[in-house]
C-alpha positions in Angstrom: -17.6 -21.4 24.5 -18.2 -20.4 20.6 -14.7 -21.7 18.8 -11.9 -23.3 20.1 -9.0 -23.8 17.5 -6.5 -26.6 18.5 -4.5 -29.1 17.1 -1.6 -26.7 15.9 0.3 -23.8 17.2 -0.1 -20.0 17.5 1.8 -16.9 16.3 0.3 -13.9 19.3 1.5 -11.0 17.1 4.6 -11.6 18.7 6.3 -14.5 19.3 5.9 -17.7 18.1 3.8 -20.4 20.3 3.7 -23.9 19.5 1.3 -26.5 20.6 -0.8 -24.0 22.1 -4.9 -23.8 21.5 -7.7 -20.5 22.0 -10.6 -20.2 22.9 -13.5 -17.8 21.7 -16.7 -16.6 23.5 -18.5 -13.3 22.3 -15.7 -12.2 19.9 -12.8 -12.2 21.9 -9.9 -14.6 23.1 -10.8 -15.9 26.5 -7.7 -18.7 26.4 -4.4 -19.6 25.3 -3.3 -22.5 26.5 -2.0 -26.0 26.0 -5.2 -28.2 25.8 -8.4 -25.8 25.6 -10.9 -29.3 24.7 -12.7 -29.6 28.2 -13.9 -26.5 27.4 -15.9 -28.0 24.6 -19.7 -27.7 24.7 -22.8 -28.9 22.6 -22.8 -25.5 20.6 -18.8 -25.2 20.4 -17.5 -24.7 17.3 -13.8 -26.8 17.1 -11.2 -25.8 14.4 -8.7 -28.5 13.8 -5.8 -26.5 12.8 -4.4 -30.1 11.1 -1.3 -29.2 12.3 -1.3 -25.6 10.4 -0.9 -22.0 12.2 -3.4 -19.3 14.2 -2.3 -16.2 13.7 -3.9 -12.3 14.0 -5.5 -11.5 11.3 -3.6 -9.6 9.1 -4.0 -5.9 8.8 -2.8 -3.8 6.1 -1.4 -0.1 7.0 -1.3 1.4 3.3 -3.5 0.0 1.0 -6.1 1.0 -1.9 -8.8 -1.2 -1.3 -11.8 0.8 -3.9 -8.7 1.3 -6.3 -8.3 -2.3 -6.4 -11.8 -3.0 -6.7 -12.2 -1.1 -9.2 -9.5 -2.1 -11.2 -10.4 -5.6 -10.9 -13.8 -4.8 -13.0 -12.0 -2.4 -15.3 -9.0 -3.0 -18.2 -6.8 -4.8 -15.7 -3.2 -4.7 -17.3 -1.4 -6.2 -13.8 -2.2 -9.8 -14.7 0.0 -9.1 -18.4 3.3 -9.0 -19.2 5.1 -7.4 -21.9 4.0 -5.1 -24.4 2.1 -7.4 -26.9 0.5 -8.7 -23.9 -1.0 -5.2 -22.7 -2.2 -4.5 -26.1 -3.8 -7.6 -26.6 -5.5 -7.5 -23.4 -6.8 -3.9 -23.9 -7.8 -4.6 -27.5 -10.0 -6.9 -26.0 -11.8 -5.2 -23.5 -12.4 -2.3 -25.2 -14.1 -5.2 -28.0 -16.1 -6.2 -25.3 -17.3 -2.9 -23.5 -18.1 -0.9 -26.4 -20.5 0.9 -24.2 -18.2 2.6 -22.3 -17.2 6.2 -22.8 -13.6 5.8 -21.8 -11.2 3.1 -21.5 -9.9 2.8 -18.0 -8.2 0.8 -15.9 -4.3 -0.1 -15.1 -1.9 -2.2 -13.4 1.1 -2.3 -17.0 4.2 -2.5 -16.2 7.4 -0.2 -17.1 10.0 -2.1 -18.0 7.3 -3.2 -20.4 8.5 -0.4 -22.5 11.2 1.4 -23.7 12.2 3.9 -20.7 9.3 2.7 -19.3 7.2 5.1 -21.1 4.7 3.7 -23.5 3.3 5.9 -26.4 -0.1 7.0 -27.4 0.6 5.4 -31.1 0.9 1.9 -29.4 -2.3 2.9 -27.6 -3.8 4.3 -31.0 -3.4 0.7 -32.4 -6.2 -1.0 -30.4 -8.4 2.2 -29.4 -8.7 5.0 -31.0 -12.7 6.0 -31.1 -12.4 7.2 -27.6 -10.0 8.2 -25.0 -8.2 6.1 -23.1 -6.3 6.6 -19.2 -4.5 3.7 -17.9 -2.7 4.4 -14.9 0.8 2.1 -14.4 1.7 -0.7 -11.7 2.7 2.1 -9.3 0.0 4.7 -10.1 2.4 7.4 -10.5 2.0 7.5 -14.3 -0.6 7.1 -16.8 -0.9 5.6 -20.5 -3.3 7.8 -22.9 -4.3 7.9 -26.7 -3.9 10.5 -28.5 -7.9 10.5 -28.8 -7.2 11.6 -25.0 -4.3 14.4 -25.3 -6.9 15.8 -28.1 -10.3 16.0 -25.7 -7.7 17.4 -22.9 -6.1 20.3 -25.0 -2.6 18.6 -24.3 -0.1 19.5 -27.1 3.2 20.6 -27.7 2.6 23.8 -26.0 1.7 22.7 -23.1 3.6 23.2 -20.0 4.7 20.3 -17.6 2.8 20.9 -14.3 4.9 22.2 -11.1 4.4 18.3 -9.4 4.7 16.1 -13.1 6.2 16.1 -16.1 4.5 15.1 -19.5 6.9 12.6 -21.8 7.2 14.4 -25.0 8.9 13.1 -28.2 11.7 14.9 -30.0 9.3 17.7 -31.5 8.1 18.6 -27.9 5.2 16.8 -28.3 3.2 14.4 -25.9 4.2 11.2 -26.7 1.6 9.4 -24.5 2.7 8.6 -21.1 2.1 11.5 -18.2 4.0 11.5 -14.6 3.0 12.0 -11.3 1.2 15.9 -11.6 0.9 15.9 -14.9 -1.9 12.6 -14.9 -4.5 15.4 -13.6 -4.4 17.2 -17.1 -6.3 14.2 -18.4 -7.7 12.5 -15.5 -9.3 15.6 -14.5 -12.1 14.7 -17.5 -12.6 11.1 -16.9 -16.1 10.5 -15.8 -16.3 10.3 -12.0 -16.9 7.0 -10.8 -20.1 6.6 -9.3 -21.6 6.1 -5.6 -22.7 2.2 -6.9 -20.1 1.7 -8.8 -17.6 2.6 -5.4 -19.5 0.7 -2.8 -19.5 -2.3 -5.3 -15.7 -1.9 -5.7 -15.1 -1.7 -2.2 -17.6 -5.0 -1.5 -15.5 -7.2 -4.0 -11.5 -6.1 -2.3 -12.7 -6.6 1.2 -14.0 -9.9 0.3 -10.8 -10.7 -1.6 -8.8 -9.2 1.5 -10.8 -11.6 3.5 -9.6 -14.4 1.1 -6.2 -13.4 2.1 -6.7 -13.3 6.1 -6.8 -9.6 6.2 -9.4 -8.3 8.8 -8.6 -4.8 8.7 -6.2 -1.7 6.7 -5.7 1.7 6.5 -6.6 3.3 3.5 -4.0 5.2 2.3 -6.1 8.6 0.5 -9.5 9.4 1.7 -10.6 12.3 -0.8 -10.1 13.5 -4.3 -7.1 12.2 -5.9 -5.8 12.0 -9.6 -9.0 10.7 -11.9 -9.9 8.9 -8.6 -13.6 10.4 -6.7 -13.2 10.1 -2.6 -14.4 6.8 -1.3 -15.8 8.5 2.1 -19.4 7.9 1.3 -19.1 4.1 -0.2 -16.9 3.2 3.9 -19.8 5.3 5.2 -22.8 3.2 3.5 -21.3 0.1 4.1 -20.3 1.1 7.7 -24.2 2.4 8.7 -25.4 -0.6 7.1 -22.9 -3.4 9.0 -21.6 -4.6 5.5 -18.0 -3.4 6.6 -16.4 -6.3 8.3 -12.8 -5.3 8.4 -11.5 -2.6 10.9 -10.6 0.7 8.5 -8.8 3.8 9.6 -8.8 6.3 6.7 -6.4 8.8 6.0 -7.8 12.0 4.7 -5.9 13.4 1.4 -3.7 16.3 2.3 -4.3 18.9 -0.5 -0.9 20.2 -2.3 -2.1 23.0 -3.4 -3.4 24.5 -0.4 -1.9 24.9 3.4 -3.6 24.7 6.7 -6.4 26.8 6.2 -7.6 22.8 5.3 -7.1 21.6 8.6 -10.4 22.8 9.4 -12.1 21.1 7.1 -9.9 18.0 8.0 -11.2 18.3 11.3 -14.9 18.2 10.9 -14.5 15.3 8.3 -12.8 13.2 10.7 -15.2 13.7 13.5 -18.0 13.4 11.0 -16.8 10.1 10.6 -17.0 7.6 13.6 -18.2 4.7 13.1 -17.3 0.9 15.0 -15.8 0.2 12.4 -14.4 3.2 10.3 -13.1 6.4 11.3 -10.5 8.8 9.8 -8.1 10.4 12.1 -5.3 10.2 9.6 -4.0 12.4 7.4 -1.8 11.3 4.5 1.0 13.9 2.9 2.4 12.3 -0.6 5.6 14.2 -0.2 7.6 12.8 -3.5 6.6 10.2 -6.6 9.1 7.6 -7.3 12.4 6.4 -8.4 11.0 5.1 -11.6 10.1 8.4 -13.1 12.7 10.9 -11.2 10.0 11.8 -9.4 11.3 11.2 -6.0 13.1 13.0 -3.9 16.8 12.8 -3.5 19.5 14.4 -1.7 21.8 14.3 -4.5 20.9 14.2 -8.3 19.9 11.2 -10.3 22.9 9.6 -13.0 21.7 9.1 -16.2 21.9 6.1 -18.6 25.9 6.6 -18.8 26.5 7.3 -15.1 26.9 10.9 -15.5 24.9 13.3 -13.1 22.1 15.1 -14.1 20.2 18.4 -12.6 17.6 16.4 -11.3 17.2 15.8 -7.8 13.6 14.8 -7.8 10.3 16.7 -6.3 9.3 17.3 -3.0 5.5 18.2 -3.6 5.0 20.1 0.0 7.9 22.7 0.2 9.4 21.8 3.1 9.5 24.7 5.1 5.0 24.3 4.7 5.6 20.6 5.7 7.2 20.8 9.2 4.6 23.9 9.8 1.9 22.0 8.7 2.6 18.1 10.3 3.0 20.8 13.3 0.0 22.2 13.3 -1.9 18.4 12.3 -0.2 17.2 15.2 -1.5 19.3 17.3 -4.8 19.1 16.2 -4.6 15.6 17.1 -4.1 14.0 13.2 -2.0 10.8 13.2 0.4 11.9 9.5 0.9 9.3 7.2 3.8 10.4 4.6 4.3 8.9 1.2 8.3 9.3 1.2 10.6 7.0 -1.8 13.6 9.3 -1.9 16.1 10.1 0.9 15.2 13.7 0.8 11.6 13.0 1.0 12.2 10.6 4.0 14.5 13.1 5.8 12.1 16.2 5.0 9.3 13.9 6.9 11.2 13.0 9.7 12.3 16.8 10.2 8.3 17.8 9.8 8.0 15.1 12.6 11.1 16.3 14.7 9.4 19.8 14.8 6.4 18.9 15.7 7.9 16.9 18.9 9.4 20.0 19.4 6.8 22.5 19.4 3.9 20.2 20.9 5.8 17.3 23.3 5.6 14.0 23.0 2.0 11.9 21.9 0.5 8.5 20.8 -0.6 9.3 17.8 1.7 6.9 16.1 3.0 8.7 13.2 4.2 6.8 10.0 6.5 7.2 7.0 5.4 4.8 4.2 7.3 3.4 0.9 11.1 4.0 2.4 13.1 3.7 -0.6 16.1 5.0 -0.1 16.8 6.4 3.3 20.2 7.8 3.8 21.8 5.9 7.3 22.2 9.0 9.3 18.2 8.8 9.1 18.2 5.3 10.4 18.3 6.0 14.1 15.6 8.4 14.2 12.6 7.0 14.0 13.0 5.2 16.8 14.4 8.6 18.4 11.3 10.1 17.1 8.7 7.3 17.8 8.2 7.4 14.2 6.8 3.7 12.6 8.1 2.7 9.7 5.5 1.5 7.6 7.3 -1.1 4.6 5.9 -2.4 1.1 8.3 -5.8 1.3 7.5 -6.9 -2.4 9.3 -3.8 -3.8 12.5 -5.3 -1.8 13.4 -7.8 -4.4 15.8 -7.7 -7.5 13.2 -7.5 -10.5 12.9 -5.8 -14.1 11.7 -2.4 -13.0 14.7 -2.4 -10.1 17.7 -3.5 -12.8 16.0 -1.6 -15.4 14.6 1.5 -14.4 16.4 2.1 -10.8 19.2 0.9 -10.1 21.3 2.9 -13.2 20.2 6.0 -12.3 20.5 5.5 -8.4 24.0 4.6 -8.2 25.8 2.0 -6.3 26.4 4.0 -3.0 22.2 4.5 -3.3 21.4 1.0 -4.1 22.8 0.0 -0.7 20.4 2.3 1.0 17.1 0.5 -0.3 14.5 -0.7 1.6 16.7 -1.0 4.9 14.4 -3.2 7.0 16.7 -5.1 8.9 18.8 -2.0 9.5 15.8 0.0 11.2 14.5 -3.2 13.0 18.0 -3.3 14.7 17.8 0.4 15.5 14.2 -0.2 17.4 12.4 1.5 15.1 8.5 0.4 14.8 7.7 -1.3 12.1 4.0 -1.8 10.0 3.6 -3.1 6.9 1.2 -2.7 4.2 0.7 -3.7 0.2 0.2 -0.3 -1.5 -2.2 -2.7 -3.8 -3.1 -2.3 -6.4 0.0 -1.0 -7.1 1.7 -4.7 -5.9 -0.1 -8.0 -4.3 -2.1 -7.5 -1.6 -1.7 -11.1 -0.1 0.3 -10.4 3.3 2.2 -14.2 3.0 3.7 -12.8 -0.3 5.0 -9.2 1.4 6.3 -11.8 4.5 8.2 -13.8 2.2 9.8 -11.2 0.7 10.6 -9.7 3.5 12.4 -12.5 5.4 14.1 -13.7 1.8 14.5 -10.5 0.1 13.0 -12.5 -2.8 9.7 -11.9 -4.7 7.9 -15.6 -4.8 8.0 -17.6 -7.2 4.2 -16.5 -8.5 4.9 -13.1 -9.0 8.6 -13.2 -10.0 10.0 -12.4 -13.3 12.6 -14.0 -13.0 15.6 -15.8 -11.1 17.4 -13.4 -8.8 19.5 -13.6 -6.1 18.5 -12.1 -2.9 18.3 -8.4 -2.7 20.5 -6.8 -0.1 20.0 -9.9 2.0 21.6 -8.3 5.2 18.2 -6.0 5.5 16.0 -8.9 6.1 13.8 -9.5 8.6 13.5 -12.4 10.6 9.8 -14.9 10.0 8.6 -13.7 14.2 9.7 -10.0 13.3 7.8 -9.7 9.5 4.6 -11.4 10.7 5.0 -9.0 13.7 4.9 -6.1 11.2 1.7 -7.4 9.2 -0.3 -8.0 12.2 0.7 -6.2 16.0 2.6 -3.0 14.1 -0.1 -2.3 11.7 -2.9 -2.8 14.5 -1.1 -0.4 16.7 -0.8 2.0 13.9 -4.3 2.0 13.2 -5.0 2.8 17.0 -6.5 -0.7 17.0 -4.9 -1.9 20.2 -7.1 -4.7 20.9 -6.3 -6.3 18.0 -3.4 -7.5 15.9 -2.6 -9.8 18.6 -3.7 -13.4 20.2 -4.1 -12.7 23.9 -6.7 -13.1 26.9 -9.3 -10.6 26.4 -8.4 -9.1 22.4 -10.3 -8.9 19.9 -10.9 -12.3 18.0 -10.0 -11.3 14.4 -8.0 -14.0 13.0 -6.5 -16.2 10.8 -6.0 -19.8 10.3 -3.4 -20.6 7.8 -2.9 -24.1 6.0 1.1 -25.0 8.1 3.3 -24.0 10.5 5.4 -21.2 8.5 7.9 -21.3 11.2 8.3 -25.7 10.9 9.0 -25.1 7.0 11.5 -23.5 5.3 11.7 -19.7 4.6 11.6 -20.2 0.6 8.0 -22.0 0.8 6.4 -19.0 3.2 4.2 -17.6 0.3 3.2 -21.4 -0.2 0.7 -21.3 2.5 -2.9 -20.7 2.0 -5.4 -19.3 4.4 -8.0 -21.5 5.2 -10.5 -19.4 6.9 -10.6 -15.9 8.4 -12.6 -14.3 11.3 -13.9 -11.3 12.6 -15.1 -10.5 16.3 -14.8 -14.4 16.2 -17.7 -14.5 13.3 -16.4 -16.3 10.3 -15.7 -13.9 7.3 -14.1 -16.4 4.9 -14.0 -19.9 4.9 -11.7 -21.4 2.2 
């Protein structure tokens, strides 16, 4: 016997199991029972749980893991709050990197600033001998200089992008702060990030991810993207050399501008690209931005300030008509499709795409998902489950917080508000559920997505404030969340021998500091993970 971990109980993926203990022998469970210690050998390794909780580790189904590393090394903003805050922290690391062509990073926050737009004059103030491109919380914006718009040819005159829009001040001109689309007509000249640069970003999040009990993810876009250069060879280095110790599916970037004369090309990458412990037989389709910038996709129009309604409905960035052909026609080629879908438009347009793909090809396992789930009108509740589609759920946007009461919640409407994040409703439907971070756009520590979603609270760590709970009829009972985080995301990713604590799976787990399920729901993002394991080797040890 390798490991045996007793002295405390055991979530399976599933249910909850206390008292129970598991043996490991060449990477895999071999028992789960009451009193595992007669197995016990000289060369045995025994965990004392002390009382705390085994669980699967974790495994997070959308997620930016060279993103984050990246940021983490870069101008991180997500650590400051409030304007002066921001500036302060950029002024200083551009003081301290003087070598550095451009100043990049992210991670600021909206309600930070007026609208949520900040301006290249405030940017101006603390850099101005070079340009400057740092993307927001959420990614779907960026923050430039004016030392930027000038190197990019962005002026008064120029148009707003089909999928963007540029923020412009009274005269028409760019006042500093570019949506969704409209990032690329600066991004596009940021210096690429380099090979070493990647593979070093990628190193430093899976060890943090590790830190957090996370053993494996799906990364979310797989290919060129905004400012961002594909991550494909850094997975593949680290994958040929056995450096990659979490289990990755990527999702190859679906191309906006272009139809399925890509799904060739989408074809020989994925089979290029299997490894034990990385492959790519996911495509991912951003089909609207967000709520935050009118950028997703709605069914009726945004209000504005004074509850009037506008003519905006939001974007849907595949027509629709070339989505259902094209999820068709990936379907078929045997593509998992991964949607990026905030507005209840953008959610129904996906779940039609997937309806008509059923429809032309039959039924399949290829576990399609629909990620984000804003808003999502209740006449679409039922049919994911009618249409084996998972819902895949960022829980730490369910809470009441600035950027909701500020920047959403006016311009939704009440009847809307009602509609967010409805986990509880599409748990009771039967509906599949995953769940996933989207860091670095929020925390990637899966205790802090569980306890919002079984509170409808952010924790106390990352709150801004007090708040009541948000829409506390959609939450999600503690079996049901961890469920989500650990069996729904594994069975997204095709990674059926894993995500769970049973005879004969893999042994990628998680020992956490207590029993989540003896204490009480508002102390769930208390607990600390203590070690973390992969194939039974130890990846982590807190």
């Amino acid at each position: 016997m390798d490991t045996l971990f007793v002295n405390g109980s055991v979530f399976d993926g599933f249910r909850y199991r206390p008292g129970l203990s598991v043996a490991v022998r060449s990477g895999r469970v071999v028992a789960v029972e009451e009193d595992l210690r007669g197995l016990a050998v000289a060369r045995t390794e025994v965990v004392d749980l002390a009382g705390g909780l085994l669980v699967p580790g974790f495994v997070d189904a959308h997620i930016h893991p060279v993103q984050g590393g990246l940021e983490r090394g870069r101008c991180d903003l997500s650590p400051a709050h409030g304007r002066e805050a921001c500036l302060r922290t950029i002024a200083a690391y551009a003081a301290a990197h003087p070598e550095v062509e451009w100043i990049l990073g992210g991670g600021w926050h909206q309600p930070d600033f007026p609208g949520g737009a900040p301006t290249a004059a405030e940017l101006d103030a603390v850099v101005s001998d070079r340009p400057a491109f740092l993307v927001n919380a959420d990614h779907h914006g960026a923050w430039v200089n004016s030392e930027a718009l000038a190197v990019a040819g962005v002026d008064a005159g120029t148009p707003d992008p089909p999928d963007g829009r540029i923020e412009r001040a009274p005269d028409g001109s760019p006042s500093g702060t570019l949506h969704e689309g409209a990032m690329d007509l600066v991004g596009r000249l940021v210096p690429p990030t380099t090979h070493v640069e990647q593979v070093a970003a990628l190193m430093e999040a899976q060890a943090y991810l590790h830190s957090l009990g996370i053993t494996g993810w799906q990364d979310a876009i797989l290919g060129d993207y905004a400012n961002l250069s594909d991550a494909t060879p850094a997975y593949v280095e680290l994958a040929r050399e056995g450096r990659l110790t979490a289990r990755v599916v990527g999702a190859l970037w679906w191309q906006r501008d272009r139809g399925a004369e890509q799904i060739p090309e989408l074809v020989e990458r994925r089979d290029a690209l299997q490894y034990p412990r990385f492959t790519a037989g996911t495509v991912k389709i951003m089909q609207d931005g967000v709520a935050e910038n009118f950028t997703a996709g709605m069914l009726e129009p945004y209000f504005d300030g004074c509850g009037c309604r506008t003519g905006n409905a939001g974007l849907s960035l595949v027509d629709p008509v070339a989505l259902r052909e094209n999820v068709t026609l990936l379907d078929a080629a045997g593509f998992q499709v991964h949607v990026h879908a905030i507005g209840d438009r953008a959610v129904r347009e996906a779940l039609d795409a997937f309806e008509a793909a059923r429809v032309a090809n039959g039924d399949n396992d290829l576990r399609h998902h629909l990620a984000h789930l804003q808003v999502v009108h209740p006449d679409d509740i039922g049919r994911f489950a009618a249409l084996g589609v998972t819902a895949n759920l960022q829980a730490l946007w369910a809470v009441y917080e600035r950027q909701m009461l500020d920047l959403t919640i006016p311009f939704l409407g009440p009847e809307r508000t009602s509609w967010q994040y409805p986990f509880g409703g599409l748990a009771r439907s039967g509906a599949r559920l995953a769940a996933g971070s989207d860091w670095p756009v929020s925390s990637p520590d899966p205790l802090a997505g569980v306890h919002a979603a079984v509170n409808r609270r952010a924790p106390a760590a990352l709150a801004d404030g007090a708040y009541d709970a948000f829409l506390p009829e959609q939450a999600l009972d503690l079996a049901t969340a961890l469920a989500a985080y650990t069996s729904g995301s594994a069975r997204v990713n095709h990674a059926d021998d894993s995500g769970r604590i049973a005879v004969g799976s893999l042994a990628d787990l998680a020992v956490l500091d207590r029993d989540l399920f003896a204490g009480p729901p508002e102390e769930i993002a208390s607990a600390r993970v203590r070690a973390t394991y992969v194939e039974g080797e130890r990846v982590f040890d807190g």
